[in-house]
TIROKE-640682 format. One record per residue (C-alpha): z, x, y; residue in one letter. Coordinates in steps of 0.2 Angstrom, whole numbers, plus 2048, in hexadecimal, padded with zeros to 3 digits. Example, Ala and Ser with C-alpha at 12.3 -4.5 7.8 and 13.67 -1.06 7.14 Angstrom:
REM TIROKE-640682
82783E7EAA/8248447FBS/
//
This chain:
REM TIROKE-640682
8FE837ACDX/8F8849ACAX/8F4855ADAX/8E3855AD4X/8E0843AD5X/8EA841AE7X/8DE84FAEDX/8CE845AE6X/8D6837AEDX/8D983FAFEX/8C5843AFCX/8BF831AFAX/8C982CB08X/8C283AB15X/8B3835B1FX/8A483EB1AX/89E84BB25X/88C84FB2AX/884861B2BX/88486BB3BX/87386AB44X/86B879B44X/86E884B53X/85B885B55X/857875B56X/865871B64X/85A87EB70X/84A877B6DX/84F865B6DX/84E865B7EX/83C86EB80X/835863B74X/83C854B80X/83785EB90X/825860B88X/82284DB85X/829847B96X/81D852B9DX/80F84CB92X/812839B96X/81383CBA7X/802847BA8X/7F9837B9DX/80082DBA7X/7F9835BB7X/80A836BBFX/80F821BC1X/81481DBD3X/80F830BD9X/7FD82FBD7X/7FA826BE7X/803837BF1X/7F283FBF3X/7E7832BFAX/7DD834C0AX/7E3847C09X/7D9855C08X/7D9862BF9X/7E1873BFFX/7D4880BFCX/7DD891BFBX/7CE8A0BF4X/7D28B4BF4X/7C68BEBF4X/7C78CDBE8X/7B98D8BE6X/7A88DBBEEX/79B8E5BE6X/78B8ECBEDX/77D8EEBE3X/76A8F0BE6X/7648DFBEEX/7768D7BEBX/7878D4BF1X/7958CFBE2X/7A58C7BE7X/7B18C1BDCX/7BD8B2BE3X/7CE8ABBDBX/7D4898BE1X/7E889ABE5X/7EA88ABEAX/7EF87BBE0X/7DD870BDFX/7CC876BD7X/7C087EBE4X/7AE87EBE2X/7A288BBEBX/795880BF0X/78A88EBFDX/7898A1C03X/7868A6C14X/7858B9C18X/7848BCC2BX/77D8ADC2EX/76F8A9C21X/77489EC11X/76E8A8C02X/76C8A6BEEX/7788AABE3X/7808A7BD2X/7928A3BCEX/79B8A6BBCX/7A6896BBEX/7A1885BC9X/7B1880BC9X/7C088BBCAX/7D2885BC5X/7E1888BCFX/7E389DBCCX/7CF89CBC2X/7C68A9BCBX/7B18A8BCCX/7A58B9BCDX/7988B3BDAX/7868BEBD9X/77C8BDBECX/76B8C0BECX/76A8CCBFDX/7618D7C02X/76F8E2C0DX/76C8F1C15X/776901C14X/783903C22X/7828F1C2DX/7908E7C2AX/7928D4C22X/7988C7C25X/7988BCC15X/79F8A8C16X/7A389FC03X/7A188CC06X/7AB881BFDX/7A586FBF8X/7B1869C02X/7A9872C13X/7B8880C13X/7B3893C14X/7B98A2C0CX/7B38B1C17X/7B28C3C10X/7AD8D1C1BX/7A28E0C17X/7A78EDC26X/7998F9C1FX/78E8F5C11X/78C902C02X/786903BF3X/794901BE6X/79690FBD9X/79190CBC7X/79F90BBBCX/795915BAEX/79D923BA7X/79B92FBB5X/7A3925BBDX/7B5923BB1X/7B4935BAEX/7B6937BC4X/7C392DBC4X/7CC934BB3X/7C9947BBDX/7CF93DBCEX/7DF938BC4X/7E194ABBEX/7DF950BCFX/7ED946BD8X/7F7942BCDX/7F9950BBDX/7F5960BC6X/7FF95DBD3X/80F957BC9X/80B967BBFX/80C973BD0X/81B96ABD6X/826970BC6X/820981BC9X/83097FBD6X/83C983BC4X/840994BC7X/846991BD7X/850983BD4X/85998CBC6X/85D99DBD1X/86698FBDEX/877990BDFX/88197CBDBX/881977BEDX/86F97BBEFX/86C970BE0X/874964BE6X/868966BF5X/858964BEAX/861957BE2X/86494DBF4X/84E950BF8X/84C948BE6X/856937BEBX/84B937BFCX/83C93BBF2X/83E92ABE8X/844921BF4X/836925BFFX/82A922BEFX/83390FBEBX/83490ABFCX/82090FBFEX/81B908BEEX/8258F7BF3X/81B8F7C07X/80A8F9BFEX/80B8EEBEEX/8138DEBF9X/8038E2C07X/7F68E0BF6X/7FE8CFBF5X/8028CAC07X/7FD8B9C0AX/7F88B5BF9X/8038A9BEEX/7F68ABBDEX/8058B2BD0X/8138B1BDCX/80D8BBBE8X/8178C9BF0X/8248C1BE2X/81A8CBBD3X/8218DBBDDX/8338D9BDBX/8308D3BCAX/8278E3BC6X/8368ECBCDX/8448E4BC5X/83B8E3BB5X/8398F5BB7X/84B8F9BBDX/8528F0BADX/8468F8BA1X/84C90ABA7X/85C905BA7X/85C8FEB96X/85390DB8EX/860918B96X/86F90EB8DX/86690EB7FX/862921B7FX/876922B82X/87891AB72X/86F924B68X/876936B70X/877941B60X/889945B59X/88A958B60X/88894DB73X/895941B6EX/8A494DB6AX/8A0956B79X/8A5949B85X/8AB955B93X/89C95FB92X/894952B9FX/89E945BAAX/89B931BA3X/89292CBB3X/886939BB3X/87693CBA8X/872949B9EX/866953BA7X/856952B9AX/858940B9BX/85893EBABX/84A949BAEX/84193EBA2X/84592EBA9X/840937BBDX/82E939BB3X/82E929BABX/831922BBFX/82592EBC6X/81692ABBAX/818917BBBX/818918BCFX/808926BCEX/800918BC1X/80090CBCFX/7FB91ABDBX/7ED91DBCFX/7E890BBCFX/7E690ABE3X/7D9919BE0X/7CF912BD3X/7CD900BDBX/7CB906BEBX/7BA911BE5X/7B5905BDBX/7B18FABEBX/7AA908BF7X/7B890BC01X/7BF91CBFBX/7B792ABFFX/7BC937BF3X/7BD947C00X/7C6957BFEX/7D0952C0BX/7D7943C02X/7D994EBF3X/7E595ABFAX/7ED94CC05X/7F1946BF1X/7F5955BE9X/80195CBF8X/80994ABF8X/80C94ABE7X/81095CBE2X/823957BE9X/82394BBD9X/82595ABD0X/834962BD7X/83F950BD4X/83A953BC3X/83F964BBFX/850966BCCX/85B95BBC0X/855969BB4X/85F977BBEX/86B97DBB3X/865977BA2X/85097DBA0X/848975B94X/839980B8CX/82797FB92X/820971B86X/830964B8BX/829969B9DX/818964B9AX/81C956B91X/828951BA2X/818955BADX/80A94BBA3X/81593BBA3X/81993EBB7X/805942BBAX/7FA93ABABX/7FF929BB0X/7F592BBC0X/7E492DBB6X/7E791EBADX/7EA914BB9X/7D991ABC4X/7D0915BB3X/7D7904BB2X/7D6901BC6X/7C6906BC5X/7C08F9BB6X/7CA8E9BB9X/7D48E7BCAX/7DE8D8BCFX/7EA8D8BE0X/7F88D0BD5X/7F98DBBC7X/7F88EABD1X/8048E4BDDX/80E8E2BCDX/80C8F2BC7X/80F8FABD5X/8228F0BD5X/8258F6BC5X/821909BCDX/82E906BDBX/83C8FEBCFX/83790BBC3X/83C91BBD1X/84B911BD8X/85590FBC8X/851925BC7X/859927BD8X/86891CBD4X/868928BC4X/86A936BCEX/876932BDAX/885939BD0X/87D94ABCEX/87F94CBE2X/89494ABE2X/89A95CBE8X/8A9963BDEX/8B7958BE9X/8AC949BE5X/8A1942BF1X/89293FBF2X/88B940C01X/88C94FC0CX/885954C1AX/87A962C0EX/878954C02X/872946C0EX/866953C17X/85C954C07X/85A943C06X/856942C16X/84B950C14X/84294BC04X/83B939C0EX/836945C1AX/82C94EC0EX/82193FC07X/81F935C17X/816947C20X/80D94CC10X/807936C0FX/800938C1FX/7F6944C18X/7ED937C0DX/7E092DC13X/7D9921C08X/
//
């Protein structure tokens, strides 16, 4: 017998084989099987579980979210965070059970409903406003002072576009006017600036972190105070991905220049960049507190709380520009740094002041504090003194210094 016919032989005799499956249908398998579990058990009304709930009341968890004033009515807008529908069945303000009008009946576990009051209010007495639910549970929101409610027409967007220039642009802008001082500073006084950098973000994470978990204290509607470290490790890996991917992509004159700047450290244009980018995002959610708080009366836009701002922020400045000690840019890379540090701030007073919900501010506010602690990790190389260390006496007295800094010049804010 030839080779070739053993080999054919050999063939014959050998079990045939089936195709792989396909690698994409191994990962869905499972989701598709998830999917229809929980399909029959929702048409099946859960078998043997259904009985759980009887004889207990729903939960009735409502937030409320806005309150409007306008001529002859009172507007509150109401989200259900609890797992059962809720119905708002009357309105009593300070006793007296007035008309209204609701945008939903029923609201869905995290369904919100607008609800228009037909009251005549008068201008300074406070309210006392009660929501009852079908079930005989009551939502109470406090009017402290009434007011009429701005009119979001465009007046009213250009104030809060000039408000975001006024704290957060013009301020960055005089706060890099510190350059030619920090580039006549010898290395250790750098190193200084450097130091009051660190405490400046810290002081500016740590801040952003107390204010976005008190928007949501309480409040379980989209994880609650959960949607702030979300924001904040969402923010923290973003940076930190766009600065490995800036590393990647270092042009060749960088690359055969490896001793020109230690591995650790960043290059100092980048890292101003990324300190902007950290700045801006926090000033953003800054920006939305402003908006949404005038939006609902309870700003009062004083010249007072315009310097408290501008004073508070014009140290944002200075963390930008100190990495830039030794190697200026030229004026348009500058500008460029101070409009993505301070424009941010505008934006964000637009949006707060159009649509404003506690979860997604809280949110944004996490993604600001994330966002300024990854630039102070950043700059923590920059500090080493020429034997090495890091922290000196010189180097943690700026730190200690630059929290200093923005925790006297917040008190100056009153909003």
């Amino acid at each position: 017998m030839s080779l070739d016919e053993k080999s054919a032989d050999a063939l014959a005799a050998a079990p045939h084989r089936r195709p792989p499956v396909p690698r994409w249908l191994l990962g869905i398998g499972p989701l598709v099987l998830i999917a229809i579990l929980l399909g029959l058990f929702t048409l099946l009304n859960a078998p043997g579980l259904n009985k759980l709930s009887e004889g207990v009341p729903p939960k009735e968890v409502v937030a409320v979210e806005d309150v409007r004033l306008t001529a002859g009515q009172i507007t509150i807008t109401v989200r259900n965070e609890g797992p059962d529908p809720v119905s708002i069945a009357q309105v009593n303000v300070s006793d007296y059970y007035a008309v209204f009008t609701q945008t939903r009946e029923t609201m869905a576990p995290l369904e919100s409903t607008t609800l228009t009051i037909i009251y005549n209010w008068v201008e300074g007495d406070p309210y006392e406003v009660a929501l009852v639910t079908s079930n005989g549970g009551k939502i109470p929101a406090v009017i402290d002072a009434a007011a009429l409610s701005p009119e979001r027409g465009s007046s009213f967007f250009g104030l809060m576009l000039l408000m975001g220039i006024y704290v957060g642009v013009i301020p960055v802008a005089l706060g890099m006017l510190w350059m030619p001082f920090v580039r006549r500073s010898s290395a250790s006084w750098v190193r200084v600036l450097l130091g009051v950098t660190v405490g400046l973000l810290a002081f500016l994470a740590i801040d952003a972190t107390l204010e976005a978990v008190g928007l949501v204290a309480g409040s379980g509607a989209f994880g609650g105070p959960m949607v702030v470290f979300l924001g904040a490790v969402t923010a923290y890996l973003i940076l930190e991905g766009t600065d490995a991917w800036m590393r990647r992509h270092q042009n060749s004159t960088t690359a055969r220049q490896p001793s020109a700047l230690p591995p650790q450290r960043l290059a100092p244009q980048r890292l101003a960049l990324l300190i902007a980018i950290g700045i801006g995002l926090h000033n953003f959610g800054e920006g939305l507190a402003i908006g949404s708080a005038y939006a609902v009366g309870s700003l009062a836009l004083g010249a007072s709380l315009i310097v408290g701002f501008a004073i508070h922020n014009t140290t944002e400045g200075l963390a930008i520009v100190t990495p830039l000690a030794k190697q200026p840019p030229g004026l348009g890379r500058l500008a460029i740094l101070g409009l993505i540090a301070g424009a941010p701030a505008a934006a964000g007073a637009l949006l707060g002041a159009t649509v404003y919900q506690p979860a997604l501010a809280a949110f944004l506010l996490g993604i600001g504090a994330g966002a300024v602690a990854q630039v102070a990790v950043k700059l923590l190389p920059m500090l080493k003194d020429p034997a090495g260390k890091t922290f000196t006496p010189l180097t943690g007295a700026g730190v200690v210094l630059g929290m200093g800094l923005m925790f006297a010049t917040g008190l100056l804010v009153q909003a």
